[in-house]
C-alpha positions as CSV (number, residue, x, y, z in Angstrom):
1,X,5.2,-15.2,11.9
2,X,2.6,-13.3,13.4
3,X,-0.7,-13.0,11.7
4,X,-1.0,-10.1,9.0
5,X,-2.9,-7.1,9.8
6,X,-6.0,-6.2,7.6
7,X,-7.4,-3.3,6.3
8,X,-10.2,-2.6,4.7
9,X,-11.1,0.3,1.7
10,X,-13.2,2.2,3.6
11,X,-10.6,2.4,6.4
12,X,-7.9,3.6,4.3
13,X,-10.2,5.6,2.5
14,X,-9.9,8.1,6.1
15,X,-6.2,7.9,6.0
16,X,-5.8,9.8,2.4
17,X,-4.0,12.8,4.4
18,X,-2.9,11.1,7.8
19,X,0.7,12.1,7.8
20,X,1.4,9.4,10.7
21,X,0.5,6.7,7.5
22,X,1.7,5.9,4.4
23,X,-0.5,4.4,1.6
24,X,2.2,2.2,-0.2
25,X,0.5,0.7,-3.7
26,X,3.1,-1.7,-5.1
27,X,1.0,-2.5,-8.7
28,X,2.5,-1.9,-11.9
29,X,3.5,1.7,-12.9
30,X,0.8,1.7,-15.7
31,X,-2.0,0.2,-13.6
32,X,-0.7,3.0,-11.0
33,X,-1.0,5.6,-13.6
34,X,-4.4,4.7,-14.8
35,X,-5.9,5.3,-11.3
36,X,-4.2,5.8,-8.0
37,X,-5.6,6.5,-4.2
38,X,-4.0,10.5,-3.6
39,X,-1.2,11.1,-1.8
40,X,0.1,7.2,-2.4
41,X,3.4,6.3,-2.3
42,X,4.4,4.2,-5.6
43,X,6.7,1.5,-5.6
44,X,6.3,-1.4,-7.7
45,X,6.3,-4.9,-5.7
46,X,10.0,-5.9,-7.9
47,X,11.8,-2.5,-6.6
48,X,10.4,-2.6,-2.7
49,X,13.7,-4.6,-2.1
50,X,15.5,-1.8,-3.1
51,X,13.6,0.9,-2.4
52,X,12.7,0.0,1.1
53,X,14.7,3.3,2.6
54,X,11.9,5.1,1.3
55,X,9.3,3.9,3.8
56,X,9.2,5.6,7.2
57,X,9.2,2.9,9.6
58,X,7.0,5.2,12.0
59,X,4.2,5.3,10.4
60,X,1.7,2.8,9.6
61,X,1.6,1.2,6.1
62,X,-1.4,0.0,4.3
63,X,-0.3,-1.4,1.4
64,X,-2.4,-2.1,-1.7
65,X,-2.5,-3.5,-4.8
66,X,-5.2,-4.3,-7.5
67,X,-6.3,-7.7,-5.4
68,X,-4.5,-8.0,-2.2
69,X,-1.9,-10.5,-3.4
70,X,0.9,-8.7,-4.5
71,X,0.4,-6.3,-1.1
72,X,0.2,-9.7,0.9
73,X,3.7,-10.6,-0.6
74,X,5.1,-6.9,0.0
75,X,4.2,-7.1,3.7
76,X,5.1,-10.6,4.9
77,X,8.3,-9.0,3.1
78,X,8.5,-5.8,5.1
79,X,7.5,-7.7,8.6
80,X,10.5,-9.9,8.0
81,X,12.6,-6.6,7.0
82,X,11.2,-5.1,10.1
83,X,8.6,-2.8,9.4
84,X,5.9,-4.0,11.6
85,X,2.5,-1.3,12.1
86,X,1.9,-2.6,8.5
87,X,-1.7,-3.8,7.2
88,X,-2.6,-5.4,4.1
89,X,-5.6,-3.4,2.1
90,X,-8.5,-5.8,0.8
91,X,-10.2,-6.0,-1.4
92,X,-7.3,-3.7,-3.1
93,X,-7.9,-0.9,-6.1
94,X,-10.5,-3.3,-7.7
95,X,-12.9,-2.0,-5.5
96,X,-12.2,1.4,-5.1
97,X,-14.5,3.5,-4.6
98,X,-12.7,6.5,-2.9
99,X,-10.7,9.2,-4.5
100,X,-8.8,8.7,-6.9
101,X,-6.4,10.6,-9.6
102,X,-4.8,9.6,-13.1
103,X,-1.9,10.4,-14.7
104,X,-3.6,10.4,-17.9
């Protein structure tokens, strides 16, 4: 397998309305609903399986998560599923520092 692809915060931070990306966060829909980067695409890590026909395959993904190791999981999945201009975010929403909105 080919090594995974990082990004950082700060370099997502720029991609908030790149349509040629997605920002995928695969946490929990409560943790997604407490604070989420704009413009993020939602899907929790148990339904990407299912849901993966909902990702454009091109456009870049970042995917995050509230650490980095639920997003590591989702893309060594979506490598192996094909998807392959695809980055892992760290250090994940427990940094964030960017935008963010609430559903609350």
């Amino acid at each position: 397998m080919t090594d995974m692809k990082i990004a950082t915060n700060e370099e997502i931070e720029t991609k908030i309305n790149n349509k040629a990306s997605i920002i995928l966060d695969v946490r929990e829909p409560a943790e997604y609903a407490l604070k989420h980067i704009p413009n993020s695409t939602h899907i929790p890590l148990g339904e990407l399986s299912s849901r993966l026909d909902e990702i454009d395959k091109n456009k870049t993904v970042y995917v995050i998560c509230r650490t980095g190791s639920r997003s590591q999981y989702a893309v060594n999945f979506m490598i192996n599923e094909g998807i392959t201009d695809i980055y892992n975010v760290l250090p994940g929403m427990i940094n964030w520092t960017g935008p963010s909105e609430s559903n609350f």
